[in-house]
BALUM-340034 format. One record per residue (C-alpha): x, y, z. Coordinates in steps of 0.1 Angstrom, whole numbers, padded with zeros to 4 digits, always signed. Layout:
XYZ...
//
This chain:
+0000+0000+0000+0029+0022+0004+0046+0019-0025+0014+0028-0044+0013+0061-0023+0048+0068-0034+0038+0058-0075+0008+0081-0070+0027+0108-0052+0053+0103-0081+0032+0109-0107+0007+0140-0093+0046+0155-0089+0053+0147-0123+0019+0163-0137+0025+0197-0122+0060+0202-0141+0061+0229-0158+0061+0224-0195+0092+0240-0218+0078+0236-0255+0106+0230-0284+0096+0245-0318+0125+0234-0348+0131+0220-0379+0121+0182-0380+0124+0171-0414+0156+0174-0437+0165+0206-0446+0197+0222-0458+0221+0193-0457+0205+0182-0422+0193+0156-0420+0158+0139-0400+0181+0118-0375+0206+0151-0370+0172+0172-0358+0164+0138-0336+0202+0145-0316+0192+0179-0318+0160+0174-0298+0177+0153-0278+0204+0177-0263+0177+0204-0262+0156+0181-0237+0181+0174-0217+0191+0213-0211+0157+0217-0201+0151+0184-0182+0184+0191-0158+0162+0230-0159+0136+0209-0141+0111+0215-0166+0097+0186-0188+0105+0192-0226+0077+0186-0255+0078+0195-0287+0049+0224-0292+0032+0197-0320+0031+0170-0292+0001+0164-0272-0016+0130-0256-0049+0132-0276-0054+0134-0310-0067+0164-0325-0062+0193-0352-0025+0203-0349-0026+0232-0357-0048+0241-0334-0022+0224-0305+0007+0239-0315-0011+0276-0314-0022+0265-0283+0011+0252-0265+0025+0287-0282+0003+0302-0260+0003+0281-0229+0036+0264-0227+0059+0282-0195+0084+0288-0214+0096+0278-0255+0128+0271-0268+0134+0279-0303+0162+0268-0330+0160+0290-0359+0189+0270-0377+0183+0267-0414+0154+0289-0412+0126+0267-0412+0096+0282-0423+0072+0270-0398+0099+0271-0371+0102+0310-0381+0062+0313-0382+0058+0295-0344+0086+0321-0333+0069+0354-0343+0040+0336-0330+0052+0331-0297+0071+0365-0293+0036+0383-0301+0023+0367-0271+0052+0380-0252+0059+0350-0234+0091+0339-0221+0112+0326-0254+0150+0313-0258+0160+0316-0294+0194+0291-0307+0206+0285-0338+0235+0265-0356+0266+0278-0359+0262+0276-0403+0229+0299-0397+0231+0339-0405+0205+0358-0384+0175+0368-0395+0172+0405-0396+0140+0406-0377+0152+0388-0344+0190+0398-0343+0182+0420-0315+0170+0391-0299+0198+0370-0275+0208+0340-0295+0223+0309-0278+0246+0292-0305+0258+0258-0306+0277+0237-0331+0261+0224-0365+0284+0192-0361+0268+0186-0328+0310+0186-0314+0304+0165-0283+0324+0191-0259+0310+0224-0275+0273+0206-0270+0283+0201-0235+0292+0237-0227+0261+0243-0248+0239+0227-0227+0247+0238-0197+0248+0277-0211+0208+0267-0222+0199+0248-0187+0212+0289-0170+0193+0306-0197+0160+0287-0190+0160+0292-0155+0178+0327-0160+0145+0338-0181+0113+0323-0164+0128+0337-0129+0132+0370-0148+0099+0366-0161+0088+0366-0131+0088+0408-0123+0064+0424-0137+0081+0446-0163+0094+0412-0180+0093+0416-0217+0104+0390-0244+0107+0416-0274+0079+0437-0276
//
């Protein structure tokens, strides 16, 4: 009987952490390819699961549904979004002006093969390597676990802005 207290306990914990949405490329673009953007995800979760926060891809959801509708929605709603602009996706670049409209809390990266784009350059970019070096993705990791917890604890006062 106690142990199932402790699963329960376990998992209500689990429910209530906070959500840190990842919009970026997916699919092959510019010379990357599907399994590169499945590493990428994977360091980008990790930086924001040792940020305590659970990582989800703004698309994701449990139930099925219209997804466009979800990923407006987890725009909206997610705590905080992570965003790699690297090859300038257009969808990736679409979900970004979205979320930076709502003026929530946002951390843009990129590739270190990406030029900015003239509309966010003002914006703080976090860069990492395009070759995904293993030591430069470590520092890289850490730098965007401090950033995420940096910018929802700034978010916090209330003349936090993202942009706007």
């Amino acid at each position: 009987m106690a142990k199932e207290n402790k699963v329960s306990e376990a998992s209500v914990q689990e429910a209530k952490k906070q959500i840190c949405g990842i919009v970026m490329p997916i699919s092959s673009i510019d010379n990357c390819t599907e399994s590169h953007w499945k590493e990428v995800k994977g360091i980008i979760s990790d930086a924001i699961e040792a940020a305590g926060f659970e990582a989800r891809l703004v698309s994701e959801a449990n139930d099925s549904g219209i997804i466009q509708k979800r990923i407006v929605q987890n725009l909206y709603y997610n705590d905080i979004v992570v965003c790699d602009v690297s090859c300038k996706n257009p969808n990736v670049m679409f979900e970004l002006g979205m979320r930076l409209a709502f003026d929530k809390p946002t951390i843009i990266i990129m590739d270190n093969m990406t030029k900015y784009s003239f509309d966010t350059s003002p914006i703080e970019h976090l860069g990492y390597p395009r070759d995904l070096s293993y030591y430069q993705i470590l520092e890289f990791k850490n730098q965007l676990r401090d950033k995420i917890m940096g910018t929802i604890e700034a978010a916090t006062k209330p003349d936090y802005t993202t942009f706007l």
